[in-house]
N, C-alpha and C positions, 0 to 999 in steps of 0.2 A: 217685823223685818222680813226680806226676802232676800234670802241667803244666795252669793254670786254663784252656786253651784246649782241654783235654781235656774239663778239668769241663764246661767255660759254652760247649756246639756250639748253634752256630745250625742250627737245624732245621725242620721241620713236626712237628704233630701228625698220630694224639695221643699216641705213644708211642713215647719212645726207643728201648727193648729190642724193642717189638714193630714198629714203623714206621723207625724214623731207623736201627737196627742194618741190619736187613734191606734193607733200600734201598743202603744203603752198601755189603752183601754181594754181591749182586744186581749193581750196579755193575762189580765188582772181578770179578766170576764174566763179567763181557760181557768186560772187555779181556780175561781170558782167553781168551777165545772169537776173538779177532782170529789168534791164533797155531794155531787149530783148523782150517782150510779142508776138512776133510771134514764137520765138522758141519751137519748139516739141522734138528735138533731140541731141545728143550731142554725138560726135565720139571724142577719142582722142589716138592721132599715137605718137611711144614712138619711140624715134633714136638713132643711137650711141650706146654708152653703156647701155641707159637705155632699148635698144631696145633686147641687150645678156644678160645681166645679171639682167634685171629689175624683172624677177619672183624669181629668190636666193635672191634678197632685197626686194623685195615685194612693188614696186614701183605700181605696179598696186592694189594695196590691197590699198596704199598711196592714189591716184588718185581718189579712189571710196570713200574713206573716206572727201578726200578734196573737191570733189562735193557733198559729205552730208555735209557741213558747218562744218565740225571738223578739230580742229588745231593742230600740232604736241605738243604745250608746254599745250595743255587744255583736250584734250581727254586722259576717264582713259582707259588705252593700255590692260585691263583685257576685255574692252566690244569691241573691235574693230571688232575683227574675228565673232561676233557674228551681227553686225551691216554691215558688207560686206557681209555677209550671206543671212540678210533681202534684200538686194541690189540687189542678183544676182537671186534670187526670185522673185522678183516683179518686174525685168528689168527697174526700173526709179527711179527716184533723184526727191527732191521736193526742187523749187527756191520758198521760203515764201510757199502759199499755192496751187503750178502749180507745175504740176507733169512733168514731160520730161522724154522722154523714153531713159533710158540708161543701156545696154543690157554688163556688164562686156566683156560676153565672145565674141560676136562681136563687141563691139562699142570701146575696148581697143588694138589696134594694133602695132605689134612688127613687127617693119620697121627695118629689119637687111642689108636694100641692097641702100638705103639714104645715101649717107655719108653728116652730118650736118655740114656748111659751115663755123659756127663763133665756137662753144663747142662741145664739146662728147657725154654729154647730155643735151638734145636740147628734148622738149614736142611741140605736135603742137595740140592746144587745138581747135574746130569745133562747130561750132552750126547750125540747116538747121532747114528750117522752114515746114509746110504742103507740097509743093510742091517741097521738097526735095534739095533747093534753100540755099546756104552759105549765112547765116546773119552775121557772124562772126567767127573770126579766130585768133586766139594769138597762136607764137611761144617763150617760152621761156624757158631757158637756167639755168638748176642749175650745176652753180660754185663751187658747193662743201662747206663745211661745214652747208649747210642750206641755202644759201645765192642764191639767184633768180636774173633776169636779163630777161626781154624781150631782144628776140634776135635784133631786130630793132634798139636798143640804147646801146648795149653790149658796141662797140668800147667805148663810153662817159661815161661808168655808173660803168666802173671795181673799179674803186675808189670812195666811200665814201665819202661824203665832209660832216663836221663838224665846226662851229663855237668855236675854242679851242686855248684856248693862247699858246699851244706849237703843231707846226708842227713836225712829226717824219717821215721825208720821208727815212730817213737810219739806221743803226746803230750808227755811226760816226756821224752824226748828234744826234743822241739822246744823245750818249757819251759828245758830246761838248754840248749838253743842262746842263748837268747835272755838267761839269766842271764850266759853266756861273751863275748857278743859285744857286751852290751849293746843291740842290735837290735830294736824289734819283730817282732810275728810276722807283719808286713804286709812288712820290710823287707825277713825273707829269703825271703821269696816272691821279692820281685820283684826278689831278687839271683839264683834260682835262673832267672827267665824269663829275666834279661835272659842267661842264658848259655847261653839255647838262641835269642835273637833278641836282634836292637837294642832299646835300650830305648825309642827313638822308637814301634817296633813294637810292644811291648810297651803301651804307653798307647793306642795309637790302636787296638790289638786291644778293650781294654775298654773303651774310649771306645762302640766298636760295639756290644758287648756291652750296655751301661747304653743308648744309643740303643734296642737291638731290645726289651730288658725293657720300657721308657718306655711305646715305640711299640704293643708288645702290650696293654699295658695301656687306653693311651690308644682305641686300636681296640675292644679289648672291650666299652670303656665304652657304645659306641655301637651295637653291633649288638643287630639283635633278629632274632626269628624260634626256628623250629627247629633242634635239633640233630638233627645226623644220626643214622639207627640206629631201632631199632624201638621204645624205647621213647619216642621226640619228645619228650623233655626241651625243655620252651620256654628259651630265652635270659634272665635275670634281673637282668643288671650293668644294663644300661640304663636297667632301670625304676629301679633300687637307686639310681643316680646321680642320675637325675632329683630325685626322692626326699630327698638327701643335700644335693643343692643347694639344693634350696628351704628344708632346714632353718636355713640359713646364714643365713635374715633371722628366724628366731625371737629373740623378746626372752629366752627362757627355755630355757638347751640343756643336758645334760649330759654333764661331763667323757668320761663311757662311749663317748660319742658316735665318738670317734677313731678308736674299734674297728671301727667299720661304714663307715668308708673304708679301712681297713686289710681287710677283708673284702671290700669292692666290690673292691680291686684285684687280691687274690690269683682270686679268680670271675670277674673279666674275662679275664686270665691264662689260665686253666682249660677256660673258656668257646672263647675261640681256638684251646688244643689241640684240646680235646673237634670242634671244625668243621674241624680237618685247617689252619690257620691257622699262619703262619709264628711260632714258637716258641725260647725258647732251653733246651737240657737243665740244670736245675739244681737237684740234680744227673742229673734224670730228667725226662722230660717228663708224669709223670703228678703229678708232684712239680713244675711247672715255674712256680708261683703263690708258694708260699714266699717265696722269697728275692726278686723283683723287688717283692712286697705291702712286704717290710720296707727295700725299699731307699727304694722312694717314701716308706715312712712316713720315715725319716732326710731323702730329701730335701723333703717337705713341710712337716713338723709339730717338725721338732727347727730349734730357735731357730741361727744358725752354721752351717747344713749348709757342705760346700762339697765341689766335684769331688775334689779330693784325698783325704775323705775317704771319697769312694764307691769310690775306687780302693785305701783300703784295707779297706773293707766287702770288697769282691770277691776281696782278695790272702788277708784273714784266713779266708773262707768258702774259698776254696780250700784253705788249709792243711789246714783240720777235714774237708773231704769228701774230700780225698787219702788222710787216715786211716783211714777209715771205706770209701775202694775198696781201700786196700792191705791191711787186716786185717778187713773184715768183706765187705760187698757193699753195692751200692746197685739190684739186682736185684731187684723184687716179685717173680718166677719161684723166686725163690731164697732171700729172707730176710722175704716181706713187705711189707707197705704201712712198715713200722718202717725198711726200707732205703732209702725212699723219701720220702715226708711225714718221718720219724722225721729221715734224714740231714739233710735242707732244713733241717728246723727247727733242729737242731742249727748250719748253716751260717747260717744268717741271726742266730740269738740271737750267736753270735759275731765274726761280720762286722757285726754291729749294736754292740755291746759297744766294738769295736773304732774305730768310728767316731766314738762317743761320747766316746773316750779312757780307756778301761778298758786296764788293766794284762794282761800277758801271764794272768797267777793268774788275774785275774776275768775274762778272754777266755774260758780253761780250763775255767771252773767254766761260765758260759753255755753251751760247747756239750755238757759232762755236763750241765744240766740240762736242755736241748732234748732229747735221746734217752732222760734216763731217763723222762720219761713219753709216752713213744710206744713202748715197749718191749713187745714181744706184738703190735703191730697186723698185724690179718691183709690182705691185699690181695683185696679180694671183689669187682669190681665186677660189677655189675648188670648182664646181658647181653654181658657180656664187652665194655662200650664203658665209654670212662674220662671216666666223667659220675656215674653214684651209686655210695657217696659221693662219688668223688676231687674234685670240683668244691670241695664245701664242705670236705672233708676239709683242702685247701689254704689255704680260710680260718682254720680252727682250728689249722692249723701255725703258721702269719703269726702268730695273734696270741698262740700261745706262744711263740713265741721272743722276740716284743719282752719277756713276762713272765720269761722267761728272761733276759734280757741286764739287765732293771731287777734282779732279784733278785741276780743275782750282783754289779751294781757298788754294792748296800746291805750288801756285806761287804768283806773284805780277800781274798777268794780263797779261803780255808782250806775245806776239806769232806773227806766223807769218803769218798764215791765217786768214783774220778778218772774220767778220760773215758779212756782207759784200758781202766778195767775195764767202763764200760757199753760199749765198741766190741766187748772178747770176751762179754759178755753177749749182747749185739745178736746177733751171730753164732751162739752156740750155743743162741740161744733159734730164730733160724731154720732150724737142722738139724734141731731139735725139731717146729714147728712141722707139722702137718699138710698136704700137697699140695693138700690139698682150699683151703686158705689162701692161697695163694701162685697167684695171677695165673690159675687155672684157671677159676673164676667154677663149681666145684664146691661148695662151701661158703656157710656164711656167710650176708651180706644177699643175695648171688648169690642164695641159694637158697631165700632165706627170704621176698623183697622180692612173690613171686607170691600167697600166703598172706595177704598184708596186704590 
């Protein structure tokens, strides 16, 4: 099992695997470092993708942040750039009250010519003592959505283990949980939570959760200005809101209309990543517009919303993105913008489905339909920052899935492709898939967008 508080981390932008992984690593490499006392120094080599696109994500901003003991769900994301700042001034990091000389602009290296032998991205954390001598050395491995792995124990550690009275290693399995027990697929989620926590704790976890998606939103709506990075992507939710408001006293509007609120919020979303803005992984931060665009659409625009069933929008998208990190990935480094945008949509059309009161079948079929057409998306962005496409990219996830979740509850469930079989499609279409694809910002509109 993969617990929703796995899925749904409160974090910063703009990128799980590339920011919120690495920060968390970083982090975990200092306490280390408390048990070192001959350490003076500390080098650390970025590979793979973090090693091309880690300055568009700002994995090295991450890095310096997570050797000054700050965490992606704890640090407020307004003091960051001002605290990496102090950092690259004073060239050193203090473990308690020992200062170690760590020097941003030499001691952080962009290894483009490594290829890393287990992930994409792969950190290899260093420590040397007075006489210039390795005390210590960790390489490890963010999987994507925030989720970390020493490279040494990857093969054993891809999965999760949890003490939960209901195992979900498939779809079909969870389907026949749910025919045995008579249970929704919301219910035994959140019989498996409450067995790793109170169920008090349990509500008040997603209570947070639905608050931080809200509040992101609601923030996005109002900023304007530039985005950070070279190519000054201006801010757009805001104008789009303004805009959307005023349509509101038209005598004449049409139905379509819905879609372009459902669009302003996954781009408000996006938008906050994209500025390094307090964010939640879902199930990735580059992907982190999906699922909160289609939660607001449930709690705006569908007649009856009510809390309860946002808590089972949340419980049911957890079920479907636990599938999708246990047998596929949710890594762009790794399978694609399709592990990413592709997974969201699949959890939102489902967790939408579900809150509407769709049947386990038509749950099912909602989030096969979410991924079979996102299936092949490459992950290209544009200067290696997560603004073109992924901004809108996040809007056209949002409003497939809600087409998603209608399509499947205008049947009985029945189809022919299970979710299932598009999870090991997913998968063996990103084995396939070209490096140049996969979060390198070698390919693609990456490479194409100069030309226009």
């Amino acid at each position: 099992m993969i617990s929703l508080f796995e899925l749904f981390k409160i974090g910063i932008g703009p990128s799980s695997s590339h920011t919120v992984g690495p920060m968390r690593a970083a982090y975990d490499f200092s306490i280390l470092l408390r048990d070192y006392p001959d350490v003076i120094r500390v080098e650390v080599t970025l590979l793979g993708s973090l090693a091309w696109t880690g300055v568009g994500h700002a994995t090295d901003k991450a890095v310096v942040l997570g050797l000054m003991g700050y965490l992606p769900d704890t640090i407020n994301p307004d003091l960051a750039d001002e605290l990496v700042a102090g950092t690259k001034a004073c060239k050193e990091i203090f473990v308690g009250e020992r200062a170690i000389r760590f020097d941003p602009a030499t001691d952080i290296i962009f290894d483009r010519e490594t290829v890393p032998p287990v992930h994409p991205n792969t950190l290899q954390f260093t420590a040397y003592d007075r006489e210039d001598r390795q005390v210590l050395c960790r390489r490890i491995c963010s999987i994507g959505g925030g989720f970390i792995i020493d490279e040494a124990h990857a093969h054993d550690a891809q999965e999760i283990k949890h003490d939960v009275p209901f195992d979900i290693p498939s779809g079909q399995a969870l389907l026949d949980i749910t025919r045995r027990t008579g249970l929704t697929i919301a219910q035994i989620v959140f019989a498996n939570e409450c067995a790793l926590r109170p169920a008090h704790e349990v509500t008040a976890g997603m209570d947070k959760i639905i608050a931080t998606m809200m509040g992101c939103i609601d923030r996005g709506m109002h900023q304007e200005g530039v985005l950070p990075g070279r190519l000054a992507v201006r801010r757009r939710a805001a104008a789009l809101y303004e805009r959307l408001k005023g349509d509101r006293f038209r005598n004449v509007r049409s139905a379509h209309e819905v879609m372009d609120w459902v669009s302003l919020y996954a781009i408000a979303v996006n938008e906050e990543n994209a500025a390094g803005g307090r964010i939640v992984t879902a199930p990735t931060n580059g992907a982190a517009g999906v699922v909160p665009a289609v939660l607001r659409y449930y709690r705006d625009f569908c007649p009856g919303a009510t809390l309860e069933r946002e808590y089972d929008f949340l419980l049911t998208a957890t079920a479907i993105g636990g599938l999708f990190k246990r047998n596929a990935s949710i890594s762009g480094a790794e399978v694609g913008c399709q592990g990413e945008v592709g997974v969201a949509c699949s959890m939102a059309a489902a967790g939408l489905a579900a809150a509407l009161g769709a049947d386990p079948l038509q749950i099912e079929n909602a989030a096969e339909i979410g991924m079979e057409h996102h299936l092949g998306m490459t992950c290209d962005p544009v200067g290696g920052l997560v603004q073109i496409p992924c901004i809108e990219r996040n809007a056209f996830g949002a409003v497939k899935a809600i087409n998603a979740a209608s399509l499947s509850m205008r049947g009985d469930g029945s189809h022919f492709v299970s979710l299932d079989k598009v999870i090991v499609t997913m998968r063996e279409t990103g084995a396939d898939m070209s490096s140049r694809y996969k979060e390198t910002s070698l390919g693609g509109l990456a490479v194409g967008f100069p030309e226009c």
